[in-house]
N, C-alpha and C positions, 0 to 999 in steps of 0.2 A: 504494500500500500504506500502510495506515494506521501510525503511531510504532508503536500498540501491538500490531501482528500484525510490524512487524519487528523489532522488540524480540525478541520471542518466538521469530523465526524465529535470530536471532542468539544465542538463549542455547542454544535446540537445539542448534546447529553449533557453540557454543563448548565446549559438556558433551561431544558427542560428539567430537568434536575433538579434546581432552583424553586424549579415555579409548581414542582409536583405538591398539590393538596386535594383534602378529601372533595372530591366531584368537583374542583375546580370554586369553591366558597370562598378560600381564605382560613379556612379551619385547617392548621398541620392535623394530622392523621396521629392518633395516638392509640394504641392498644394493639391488636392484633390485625393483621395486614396482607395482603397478597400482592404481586406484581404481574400485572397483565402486559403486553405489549402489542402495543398499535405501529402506526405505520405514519412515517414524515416523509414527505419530498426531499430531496435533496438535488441541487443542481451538478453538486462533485459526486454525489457516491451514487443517486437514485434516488430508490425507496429504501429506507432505509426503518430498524426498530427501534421505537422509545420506549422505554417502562414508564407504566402508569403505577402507581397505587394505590390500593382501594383497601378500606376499614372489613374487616368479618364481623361482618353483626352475630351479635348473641343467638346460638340453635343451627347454625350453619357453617360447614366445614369449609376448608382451606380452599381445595378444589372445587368445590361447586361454587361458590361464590366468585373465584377464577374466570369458572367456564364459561359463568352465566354473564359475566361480565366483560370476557371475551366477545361474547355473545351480543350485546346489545352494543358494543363499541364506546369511541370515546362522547362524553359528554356535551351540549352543544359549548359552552364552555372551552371544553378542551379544545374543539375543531375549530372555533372561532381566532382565540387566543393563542394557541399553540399550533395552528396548522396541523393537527392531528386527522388522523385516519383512520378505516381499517378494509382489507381485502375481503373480509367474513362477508358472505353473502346477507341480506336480511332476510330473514327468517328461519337462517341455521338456530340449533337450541339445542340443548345437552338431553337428551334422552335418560342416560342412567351414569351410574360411578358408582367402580367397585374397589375400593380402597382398601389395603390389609397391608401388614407390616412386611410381607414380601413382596407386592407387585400393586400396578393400577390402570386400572382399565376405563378407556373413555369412550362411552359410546354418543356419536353423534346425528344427526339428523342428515339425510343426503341432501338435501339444501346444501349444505356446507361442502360440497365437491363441481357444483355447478356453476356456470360462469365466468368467464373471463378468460383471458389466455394461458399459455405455461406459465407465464413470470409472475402475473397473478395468483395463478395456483399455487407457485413456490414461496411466494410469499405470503399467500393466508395461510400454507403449511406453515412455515417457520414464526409465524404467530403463534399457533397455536403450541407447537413443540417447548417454545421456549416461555410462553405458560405453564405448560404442565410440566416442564422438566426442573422449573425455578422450585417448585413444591416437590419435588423425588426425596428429595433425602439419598440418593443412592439408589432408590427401589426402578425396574424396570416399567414402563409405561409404555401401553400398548394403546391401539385407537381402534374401533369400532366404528362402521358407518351402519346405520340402521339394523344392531344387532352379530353385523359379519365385520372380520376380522379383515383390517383397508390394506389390499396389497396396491391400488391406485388408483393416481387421484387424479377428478378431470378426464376431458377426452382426449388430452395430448401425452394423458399416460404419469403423471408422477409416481415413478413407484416410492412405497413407503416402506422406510425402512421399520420391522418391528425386531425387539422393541424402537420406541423412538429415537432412546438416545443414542445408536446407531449412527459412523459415521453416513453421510449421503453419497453416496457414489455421482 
């Protein structure tokens, strides 16, 4: 990577950084937390990922609070102020989660494989990966598309590596 595209990558993540609070209020975020990741323009690098954070309300785990929040993207807030984004189709939604101290399984809505082109689709994968990998602990994480176990995604073929944290070929 060239000084001047990580420069640039570093000044993105240092603004957004900065200015990450809960749903974009002005309230910092205090108690327990997840990091979801959306999607910035960038004129040096692309599309590039930003972490977001978001509070776990009280009765609801790590991961679904994640998914679902994957899931509805960033806040109008965030897209205004931060040029935030995200590749998730609308109407993708979390189906189920099977969480145990060895493995974690996501299953999602095929909504969420539809649309857009390859770079597209590589990148609402790597949203999501880097979702769900930020909460592993170590454990392997697998993904599900309506039930069945995603060997690819989209029509141009992303194969999926399982588990996820699998390098990508």
């Amino acid at each position: 990577m060239s000084g001047l595209r990580l420069l640039a990558l570093l000044s993105i993540l240092f603004t957004v950084s900065c200015s990450r609070n809960e749903l974009g209020t002005g309230n910092m975020i205090s108690g327990p937390k997840v990091t979801i990741y959306f999607t910035k323009a960038s004129d040096e690098l692309g599309v590039v990922l930003i972490p977001v954070v978001r509070k776990i309300p009280k009765g609801k785990t790590a991961y679904e609070v994640a998914m679902q929040q994957l899931f509805l993207g960033p806040t109008e807030v965030e897209r205004a102020q931060q040029q935030l984004n995200t590749e998730v189709p609308e109407g993708s939604r979390l189906i189920d989660l099977e969480e145990s101290s060895r493995e974690v399984k996501i299953n999602v809505s095929s909504r969420f494989i539809y649309g857009g082109g390859s770079e597209t689709i590589q990148v609402r994968f790597r949203q999501l990966r880097e979702t769900a990998l930020t909460l592993a602990k170590g454990r392997p994480v697998y993904l599900y598309i309506d039930g069945a176990k995603a060997k690819m995604l989209g029509g141009e073929g992303l194969e999926v590596p399982q588990p996820l944290g699998k390098k990508l070929d």
